[in-house]
Backbone as numpy.savetxt, mean C-alpha at the origin, in Angstrom:
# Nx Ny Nz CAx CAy CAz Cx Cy Cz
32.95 21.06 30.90 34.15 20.63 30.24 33.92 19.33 29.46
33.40 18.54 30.25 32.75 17.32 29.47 31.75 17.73 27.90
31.18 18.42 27.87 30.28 18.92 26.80 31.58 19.12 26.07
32.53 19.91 26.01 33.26 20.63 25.40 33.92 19.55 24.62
34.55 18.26 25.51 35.17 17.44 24.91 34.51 16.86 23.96
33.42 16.25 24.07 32.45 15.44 23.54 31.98 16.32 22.27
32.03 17.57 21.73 32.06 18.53 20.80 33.61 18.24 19.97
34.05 18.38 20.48 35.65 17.83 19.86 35.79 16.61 19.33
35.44 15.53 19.91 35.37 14.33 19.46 34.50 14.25 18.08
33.01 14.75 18.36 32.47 14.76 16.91 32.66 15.53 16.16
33.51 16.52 16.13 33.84 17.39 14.92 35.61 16.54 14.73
35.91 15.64 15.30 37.17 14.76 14.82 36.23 13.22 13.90
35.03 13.61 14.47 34.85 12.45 14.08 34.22 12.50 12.47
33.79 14.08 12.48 33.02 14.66 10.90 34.20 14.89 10.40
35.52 15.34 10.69 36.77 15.70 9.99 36.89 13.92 9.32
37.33 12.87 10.42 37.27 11.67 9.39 36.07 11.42 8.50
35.46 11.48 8.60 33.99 11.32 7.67 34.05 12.05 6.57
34.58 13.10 6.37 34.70 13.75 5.29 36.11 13.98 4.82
37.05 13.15 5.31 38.54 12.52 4.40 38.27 11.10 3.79
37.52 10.35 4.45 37.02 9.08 3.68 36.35 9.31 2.39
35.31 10.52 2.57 34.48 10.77 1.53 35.24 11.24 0.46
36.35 12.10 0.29 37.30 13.12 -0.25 38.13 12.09 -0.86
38.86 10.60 -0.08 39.55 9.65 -0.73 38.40 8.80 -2.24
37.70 8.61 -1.32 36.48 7.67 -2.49 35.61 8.59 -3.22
35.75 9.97 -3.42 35.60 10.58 -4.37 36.77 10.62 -5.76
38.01 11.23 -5.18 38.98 10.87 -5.77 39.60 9.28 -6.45
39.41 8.23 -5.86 39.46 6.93 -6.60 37.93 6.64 -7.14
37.00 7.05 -7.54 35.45 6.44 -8.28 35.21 5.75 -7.40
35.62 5.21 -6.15 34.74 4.02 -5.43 33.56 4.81 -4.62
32.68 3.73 -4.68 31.07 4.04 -3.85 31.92 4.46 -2.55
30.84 5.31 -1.38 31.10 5.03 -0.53 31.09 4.22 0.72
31.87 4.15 1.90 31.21 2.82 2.42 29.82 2.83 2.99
29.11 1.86 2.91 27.92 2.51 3.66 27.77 1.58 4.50
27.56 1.69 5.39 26.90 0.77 6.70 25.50 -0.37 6.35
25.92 -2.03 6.48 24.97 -2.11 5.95 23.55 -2.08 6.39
22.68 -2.03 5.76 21.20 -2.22 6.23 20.00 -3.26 5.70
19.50 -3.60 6.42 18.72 -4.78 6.18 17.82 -4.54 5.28
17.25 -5.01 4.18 16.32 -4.55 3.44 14.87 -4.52 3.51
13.98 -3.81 3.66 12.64 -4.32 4.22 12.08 -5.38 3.37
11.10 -6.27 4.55 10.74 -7.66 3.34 9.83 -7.24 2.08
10.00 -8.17 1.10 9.07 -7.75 0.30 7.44 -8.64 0.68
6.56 -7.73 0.53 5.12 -8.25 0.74 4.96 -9.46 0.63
5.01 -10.48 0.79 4.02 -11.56 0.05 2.68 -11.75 0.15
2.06 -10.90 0.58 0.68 -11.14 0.40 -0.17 -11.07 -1.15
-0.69 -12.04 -1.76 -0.62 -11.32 -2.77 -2.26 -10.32 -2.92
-2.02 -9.33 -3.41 -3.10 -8.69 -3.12 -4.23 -9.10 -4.32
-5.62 -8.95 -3.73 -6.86 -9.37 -5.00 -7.05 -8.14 -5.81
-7.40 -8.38 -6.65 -7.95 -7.06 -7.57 -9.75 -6.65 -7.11
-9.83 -5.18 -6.61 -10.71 -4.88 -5.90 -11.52 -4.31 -7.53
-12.79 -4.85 -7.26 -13.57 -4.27 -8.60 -13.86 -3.24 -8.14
-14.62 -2.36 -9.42 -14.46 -0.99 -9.52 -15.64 -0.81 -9.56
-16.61 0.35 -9.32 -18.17 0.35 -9.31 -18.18 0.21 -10.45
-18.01 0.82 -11.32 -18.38 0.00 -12.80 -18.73 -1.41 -12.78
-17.86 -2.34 -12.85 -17.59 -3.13 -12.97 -18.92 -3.97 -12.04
-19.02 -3.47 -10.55 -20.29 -3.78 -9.99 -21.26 -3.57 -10.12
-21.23 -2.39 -11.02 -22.89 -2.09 -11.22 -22.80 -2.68 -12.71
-22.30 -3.39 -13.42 -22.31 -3.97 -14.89 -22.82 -5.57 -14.09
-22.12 -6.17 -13.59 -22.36 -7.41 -12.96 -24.24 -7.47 -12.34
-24.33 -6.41 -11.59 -25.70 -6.15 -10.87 -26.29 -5.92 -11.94
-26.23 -5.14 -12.61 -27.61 -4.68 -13.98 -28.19 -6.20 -14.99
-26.58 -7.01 -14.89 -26.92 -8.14 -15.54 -28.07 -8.88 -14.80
-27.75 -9.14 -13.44 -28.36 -10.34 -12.50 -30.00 -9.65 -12.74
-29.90 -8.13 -12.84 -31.10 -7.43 -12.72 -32.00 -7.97 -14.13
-31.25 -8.10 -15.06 -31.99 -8.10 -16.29 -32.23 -9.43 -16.56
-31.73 -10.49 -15.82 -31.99 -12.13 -15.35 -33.45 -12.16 -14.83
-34.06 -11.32 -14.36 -35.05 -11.04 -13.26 -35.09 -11.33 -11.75
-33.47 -10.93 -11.73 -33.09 -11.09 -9.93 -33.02 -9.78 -9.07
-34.10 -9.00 -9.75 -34.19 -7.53 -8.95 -33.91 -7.70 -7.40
-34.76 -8.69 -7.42 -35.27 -8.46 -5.93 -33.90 -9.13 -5.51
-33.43 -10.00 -5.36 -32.26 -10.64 -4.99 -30.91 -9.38 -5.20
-30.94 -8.81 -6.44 -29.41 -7.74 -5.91 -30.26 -6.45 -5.07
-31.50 -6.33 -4.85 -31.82 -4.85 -3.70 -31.43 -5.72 -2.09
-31.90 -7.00 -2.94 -31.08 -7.69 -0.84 -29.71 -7.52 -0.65
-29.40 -7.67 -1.63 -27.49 -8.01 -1.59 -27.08 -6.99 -1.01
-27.02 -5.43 -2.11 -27.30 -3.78 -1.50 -27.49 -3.96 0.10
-28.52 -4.30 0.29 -28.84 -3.88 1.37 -27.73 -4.54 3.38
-27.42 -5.88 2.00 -26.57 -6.77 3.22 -25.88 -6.19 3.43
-25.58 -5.26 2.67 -23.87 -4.29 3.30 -24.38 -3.02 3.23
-25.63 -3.13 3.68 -25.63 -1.53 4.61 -25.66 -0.58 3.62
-26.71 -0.94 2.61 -27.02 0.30 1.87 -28.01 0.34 1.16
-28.51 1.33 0.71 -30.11 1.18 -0.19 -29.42 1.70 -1.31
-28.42 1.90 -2.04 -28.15 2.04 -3.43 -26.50 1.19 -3.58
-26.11 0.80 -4.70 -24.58 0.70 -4.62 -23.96 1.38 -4.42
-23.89 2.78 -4.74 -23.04 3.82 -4.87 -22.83 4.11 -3.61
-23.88 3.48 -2.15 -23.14 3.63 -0.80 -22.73 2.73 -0.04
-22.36 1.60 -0.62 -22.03 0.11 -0.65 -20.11 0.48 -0.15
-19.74 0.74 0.76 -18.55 0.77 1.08 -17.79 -0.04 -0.16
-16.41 0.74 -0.50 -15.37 -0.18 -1.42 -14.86 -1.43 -1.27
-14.82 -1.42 -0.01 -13.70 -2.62 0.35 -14.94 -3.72 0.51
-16.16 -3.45 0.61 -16.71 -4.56 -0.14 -17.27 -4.89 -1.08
-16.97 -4.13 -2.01 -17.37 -4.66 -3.53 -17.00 -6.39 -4.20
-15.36 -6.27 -3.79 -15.17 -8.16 -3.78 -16.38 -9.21 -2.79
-16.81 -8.59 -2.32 -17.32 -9.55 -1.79 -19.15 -9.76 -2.13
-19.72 -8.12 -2.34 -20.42 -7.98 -3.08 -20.81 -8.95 -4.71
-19.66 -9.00 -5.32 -19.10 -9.70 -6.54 -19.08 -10.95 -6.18
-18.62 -11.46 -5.24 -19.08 -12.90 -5.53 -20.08 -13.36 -4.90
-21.27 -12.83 -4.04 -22.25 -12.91 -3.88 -22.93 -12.70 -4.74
-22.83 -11.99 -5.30 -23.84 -11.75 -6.98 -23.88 -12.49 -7.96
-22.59 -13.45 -8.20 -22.06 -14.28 -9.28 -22.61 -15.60 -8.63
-22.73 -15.55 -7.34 -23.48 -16.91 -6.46 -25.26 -17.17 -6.83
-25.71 -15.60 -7.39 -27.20 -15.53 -7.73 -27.27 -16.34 -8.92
């Protein structure tokens, strides 16, 4: 019996919910909405992650400096024997190690 009531109540309670909606359709007003907090906005500000291009243009330079040997170390500090397996997320950091040569 309890179930039963508690079924009644929310279909009294969708009957008001949808005469509110039916009034503020009829006058143009928004409806009300409950308010809600807005999520924050980021402030982190994010870096601009270079692009292999962009790393292998930087590296070819240092290369043609005659710092071969110095960018196959760099490569290699992050765990790789070519760039192209040089994880992304360290290319910034790649980049300014290279610009440090």
């Amino acid at each position: 019996m309890k179930l039963f009531l508690r079924v009644v109540e929310d279909v009294q309670a969708l009957a008001d919910s949808l005469e509110e909606l039916v009034v503020a359709m009829q006058t143009n007003e928004p409806e009300p909405q409950a308010e809600t907090p807005e999520p924050p906005m980021e402030t982190k500000s994010e870096v601009k992650q270079p692009t292999l291009e962009e790393v292998r243009g930087l590296l070819a330079r240092k290369s043609q400096e005659g710092k071969s040997t110095e960018v196959k170390a760099l490569i290699e500090k992050y765990g790789a024997s070519r760039l192209s397996d040089v994880p992304t997320e360290n290319y910034a950091a790649l980049v300014a190690d290279a610009e440090g040569l």
